[in-house]
C-alpha positions in Angstrom: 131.6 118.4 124.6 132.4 115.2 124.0 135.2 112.8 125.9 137.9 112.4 123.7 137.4 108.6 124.1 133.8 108.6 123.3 134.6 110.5 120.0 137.2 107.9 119.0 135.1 105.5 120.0 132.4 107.5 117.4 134.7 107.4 115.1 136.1 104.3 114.9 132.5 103.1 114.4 131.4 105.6 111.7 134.6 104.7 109.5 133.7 100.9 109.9 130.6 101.3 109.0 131.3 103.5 106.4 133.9 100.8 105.1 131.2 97.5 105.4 130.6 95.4 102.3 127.1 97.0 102.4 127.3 100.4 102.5 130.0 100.1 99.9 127.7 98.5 97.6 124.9 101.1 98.2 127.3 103.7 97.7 128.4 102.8 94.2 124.3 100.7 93.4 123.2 104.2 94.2 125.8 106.5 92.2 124.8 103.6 89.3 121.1 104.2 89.7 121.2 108.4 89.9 123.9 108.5 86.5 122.3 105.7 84.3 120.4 108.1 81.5 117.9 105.4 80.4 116.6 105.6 84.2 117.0 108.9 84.8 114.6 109.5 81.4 112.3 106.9 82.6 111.8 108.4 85.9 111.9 112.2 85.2 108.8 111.1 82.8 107.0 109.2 85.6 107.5 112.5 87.7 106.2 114.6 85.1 102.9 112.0 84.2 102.1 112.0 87.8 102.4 115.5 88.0 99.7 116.1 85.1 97.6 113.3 86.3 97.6 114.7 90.0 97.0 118.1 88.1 94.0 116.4 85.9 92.4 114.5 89.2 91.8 118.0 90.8 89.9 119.2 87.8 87.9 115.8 86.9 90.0 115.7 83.7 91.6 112.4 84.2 90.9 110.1 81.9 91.7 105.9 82.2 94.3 105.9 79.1 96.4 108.8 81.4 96.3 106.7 84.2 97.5 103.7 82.4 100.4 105.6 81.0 101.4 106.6 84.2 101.5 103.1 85.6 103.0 101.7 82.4 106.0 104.0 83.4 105.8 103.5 86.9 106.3 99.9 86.2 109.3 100.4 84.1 110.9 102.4 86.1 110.2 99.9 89.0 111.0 96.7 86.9 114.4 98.3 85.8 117.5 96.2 86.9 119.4 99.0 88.4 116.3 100.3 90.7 115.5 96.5 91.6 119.8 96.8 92.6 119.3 99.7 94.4 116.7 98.7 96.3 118.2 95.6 97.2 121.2 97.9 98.3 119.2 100.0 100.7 117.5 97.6 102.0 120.4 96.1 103.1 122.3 98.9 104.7 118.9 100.1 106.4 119.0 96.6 107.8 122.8 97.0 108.8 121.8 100.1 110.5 119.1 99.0 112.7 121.6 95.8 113.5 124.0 98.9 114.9 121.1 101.0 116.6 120.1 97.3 118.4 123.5 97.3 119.6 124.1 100.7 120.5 120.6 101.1 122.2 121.3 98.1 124.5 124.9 99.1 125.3 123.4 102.5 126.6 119.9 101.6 127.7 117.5 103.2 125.4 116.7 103.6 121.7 119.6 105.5 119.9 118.0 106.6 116.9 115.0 107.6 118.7 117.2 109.9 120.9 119.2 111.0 118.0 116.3 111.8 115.7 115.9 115.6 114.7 112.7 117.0 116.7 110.1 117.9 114.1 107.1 120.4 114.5 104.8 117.4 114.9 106.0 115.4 118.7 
């Protein structure tokens, strides 16, 4: 269990993170991206080309115009203004987040997120 000082301590930096210029502006980028329905049609027909071309590579039925379409979408989706946001957005609160796992892995002497990671199957 941990020391009630350590858990403020946890929790004081959680809610200032949580309240940083970038997370707030990943938070809404990202609510932006997933609710826009242009994107949202854009992208669910990307997932559904790549899906038949994937399907059509197995069976030597893919043809040059199929893969063309699917890049044509994959660019649009890409290109899009909200996605280029949204990236931009992550980015910068992945950055943020490795600033904070530098700071907290040299306050405690080894590498936080390592440590914290869930264990997978694999090492």
């Amino acid at each position: 269990m941990l020391s009630k000082q350590l858990q403020n301590t946890g929790e004081t930096f959680i809610a200032a993170l949580m309240g940083s210029p970038e997370m707030d502006t990943f938070v809404k980028t990202k609510a932006v991206f997933q609710a826009n329905a242009e994107l949202c049609d854009l992208r669910k027909r990307f997932s559904e080309k790549s899906k038949a071309v994937q399907s059509k590579q197995l069976t030597g039925t893919l043809t040059q115009e199929e893969i063309d379409g699917m890049r044509a979408l994959q660019t649009s989706v890409n290109s899009h203004p909200l996605t280029i946001q949204y990236v931009q957005a992550r980015k910068a609160i992945v950055e943020r987040l490795q600033e904070c796992n530098a700071a907290v892995s040299e306050e405690i002497g080894f590498d936080f997120a390592v440590a914290a990671a869930p264990q997978s199957c694999y090492g």
